[in-house]
C-alpha positions in Angstrom: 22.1 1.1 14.0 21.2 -2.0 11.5 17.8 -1.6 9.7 16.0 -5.0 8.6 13.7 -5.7 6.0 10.7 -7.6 6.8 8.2 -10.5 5.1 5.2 -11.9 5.2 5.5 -15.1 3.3 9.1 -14.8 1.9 9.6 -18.9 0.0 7.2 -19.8 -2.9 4.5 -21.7 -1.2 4.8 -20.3 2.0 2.3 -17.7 4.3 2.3 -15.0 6.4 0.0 -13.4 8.3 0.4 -10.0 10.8 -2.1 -8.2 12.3 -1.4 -4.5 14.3 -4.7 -4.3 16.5 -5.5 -1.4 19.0 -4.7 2.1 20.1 -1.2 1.7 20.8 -0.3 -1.0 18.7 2.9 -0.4 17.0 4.9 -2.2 14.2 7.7 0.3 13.5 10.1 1.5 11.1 12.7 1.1 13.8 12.4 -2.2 13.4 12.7 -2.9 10.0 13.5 -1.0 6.7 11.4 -2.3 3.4 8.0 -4.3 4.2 6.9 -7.2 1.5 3.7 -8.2 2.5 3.9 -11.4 0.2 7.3 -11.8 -0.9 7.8 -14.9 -2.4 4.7 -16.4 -1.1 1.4 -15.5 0.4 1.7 -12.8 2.9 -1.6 -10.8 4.7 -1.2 -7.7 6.8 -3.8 -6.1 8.8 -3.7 -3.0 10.3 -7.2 -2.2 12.9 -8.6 -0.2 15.6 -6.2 2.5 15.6 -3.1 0.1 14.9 -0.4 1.8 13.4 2.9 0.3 11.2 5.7 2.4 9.7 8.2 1.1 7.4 10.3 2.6 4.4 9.0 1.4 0.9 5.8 -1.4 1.3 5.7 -3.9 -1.2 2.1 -5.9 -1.5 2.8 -8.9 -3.9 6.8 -8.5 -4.3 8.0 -11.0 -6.6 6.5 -13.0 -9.4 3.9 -15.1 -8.9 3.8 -14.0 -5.3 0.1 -12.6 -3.2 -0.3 -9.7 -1.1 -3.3 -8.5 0.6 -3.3 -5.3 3.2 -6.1 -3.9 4.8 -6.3 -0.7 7.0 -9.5 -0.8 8.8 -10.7 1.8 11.3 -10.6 5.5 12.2 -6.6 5.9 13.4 -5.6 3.1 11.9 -2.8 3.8 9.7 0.2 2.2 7.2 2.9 5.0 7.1 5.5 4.2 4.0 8.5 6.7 4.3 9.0 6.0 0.9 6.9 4.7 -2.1 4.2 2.1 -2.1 3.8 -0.6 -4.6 0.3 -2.5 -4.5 1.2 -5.6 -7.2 4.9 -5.0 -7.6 5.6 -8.1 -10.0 3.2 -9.9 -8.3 -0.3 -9.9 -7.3 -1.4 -7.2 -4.6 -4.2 -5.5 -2.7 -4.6 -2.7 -0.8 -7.9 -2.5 0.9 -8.8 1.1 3.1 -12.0 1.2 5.0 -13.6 2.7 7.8 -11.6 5.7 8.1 -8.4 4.1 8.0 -5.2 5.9 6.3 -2.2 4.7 4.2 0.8 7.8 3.6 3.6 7.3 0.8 5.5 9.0 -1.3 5.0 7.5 -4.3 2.2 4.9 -5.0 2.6 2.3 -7.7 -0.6 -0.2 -8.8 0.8 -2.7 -10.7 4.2 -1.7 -11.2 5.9 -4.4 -13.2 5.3 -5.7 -17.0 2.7 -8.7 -15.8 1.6 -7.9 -12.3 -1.4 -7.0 -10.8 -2.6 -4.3 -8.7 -6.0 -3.4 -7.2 -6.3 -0.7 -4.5 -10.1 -0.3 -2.8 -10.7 3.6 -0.8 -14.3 2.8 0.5 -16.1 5.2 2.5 -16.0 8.6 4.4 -12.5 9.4 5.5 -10.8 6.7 4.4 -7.4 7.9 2.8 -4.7 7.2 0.8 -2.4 10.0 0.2 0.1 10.7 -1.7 2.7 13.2 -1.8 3.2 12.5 -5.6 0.9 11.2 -7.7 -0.3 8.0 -7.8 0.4 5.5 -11.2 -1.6 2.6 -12.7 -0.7 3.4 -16.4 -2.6 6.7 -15.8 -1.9 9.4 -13.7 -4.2 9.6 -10.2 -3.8 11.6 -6.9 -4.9 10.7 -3.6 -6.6 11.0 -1.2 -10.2 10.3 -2.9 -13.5 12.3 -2.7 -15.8 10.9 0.1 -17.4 7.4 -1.3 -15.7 4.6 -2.9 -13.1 4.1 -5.3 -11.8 1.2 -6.7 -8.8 1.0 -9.4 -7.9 -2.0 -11.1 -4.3 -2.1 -13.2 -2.8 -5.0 -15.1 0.6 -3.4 -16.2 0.9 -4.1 -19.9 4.3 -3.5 -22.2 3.7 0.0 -23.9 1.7 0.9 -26.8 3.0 2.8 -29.4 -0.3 5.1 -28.9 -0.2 7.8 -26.4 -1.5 6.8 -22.8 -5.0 8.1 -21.2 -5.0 10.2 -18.7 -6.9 10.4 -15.4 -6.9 12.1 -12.3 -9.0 11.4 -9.0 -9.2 14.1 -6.2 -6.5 16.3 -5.4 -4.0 16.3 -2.4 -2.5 18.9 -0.1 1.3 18.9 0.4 1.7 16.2 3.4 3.7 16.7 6.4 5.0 13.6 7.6 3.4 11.9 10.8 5.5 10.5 13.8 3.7 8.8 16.2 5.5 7.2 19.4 4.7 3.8 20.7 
């Protein structure tokens, strides 16, 4: 049983794009291992209408100098990470949940690398991004949010020799994890 990774946009200069559309439609874990929306590249996933993907850790903006943008639009419509979930890993990435859309990780990184850039964007009633531990952008948050919008912006800096601020936004139930058959 051989697990692949998958890309969207893996070379410097290149782009991909995917979209999971529809009740039913499936882009699983079985298929693939680690997702990099925006690898090397450009890379643009978009998950509507009840679409559903499943992968081990999610990657949006992978490598230096690389772009990522994810949106999960849409009641039902969900991005399950088995694992963690970096949004700007040492690149440049964006997580975008509307509409009542969900996104499930274990751990959830905004800009996780000195120099990258993360932005995740929770707008509206039920729209979700839990966690099962909490979330970092050089402060400590937990999903999912309160009803309304949220938007946190991180730029992952080298340390200061001052203590970091701390924050925290909502609070989150242990999870049980979802499976959901094709």
């Amino acid at each position: 049983d051989h697990h692949y990774d998958a890309y969207l946009g893996y070379h410097a200069g290149s782009s991909g794009v995917a979209t999971v559309d529809g009740v039913g439609s499936v882009w699983s874990k079985s298929d693939f291992s680690d997702f990099s929306v925006g690898y090397g590249g450009s890379g643009t996933l978009s998950v509507t209408n009840g679409g559903w993907v499943s992968n081990g850790d999610g990657f949006i903006g992978r490598c230096s100098g690389s772009t990522g943008l994810a949106t999960v639009d849409g009641a039902g419509s969900t991005w399950e990470n088995d694992r963690d979930l970096h949004v700007g890993y040492s690149g440049s990435g964006t997580l975008t949940i509307t509409g009542g859309g969900s996104v499930n990780n274990d751990g959830g990184w905004i800009g996780y690398e000195f120099g990258s850039t993360g932005v995740a964007k929770v707008i509206g009633v039920g729209s979700t991004w839990a966690t099962a531990t909490p979330a970092s952008a050089g402060f400590r948050a937990e999903a999912p949010t309160p009803a309304g919008t949220t938007c946190v912006t991180s730029r992952r800096l080298p340390p200061e020799p001052t203590p970091s601020r701390s924050s925290t936004m909502g609070t989150r139930p242990s999870r049980t994890p979802k499976t959901r058959s094709p």
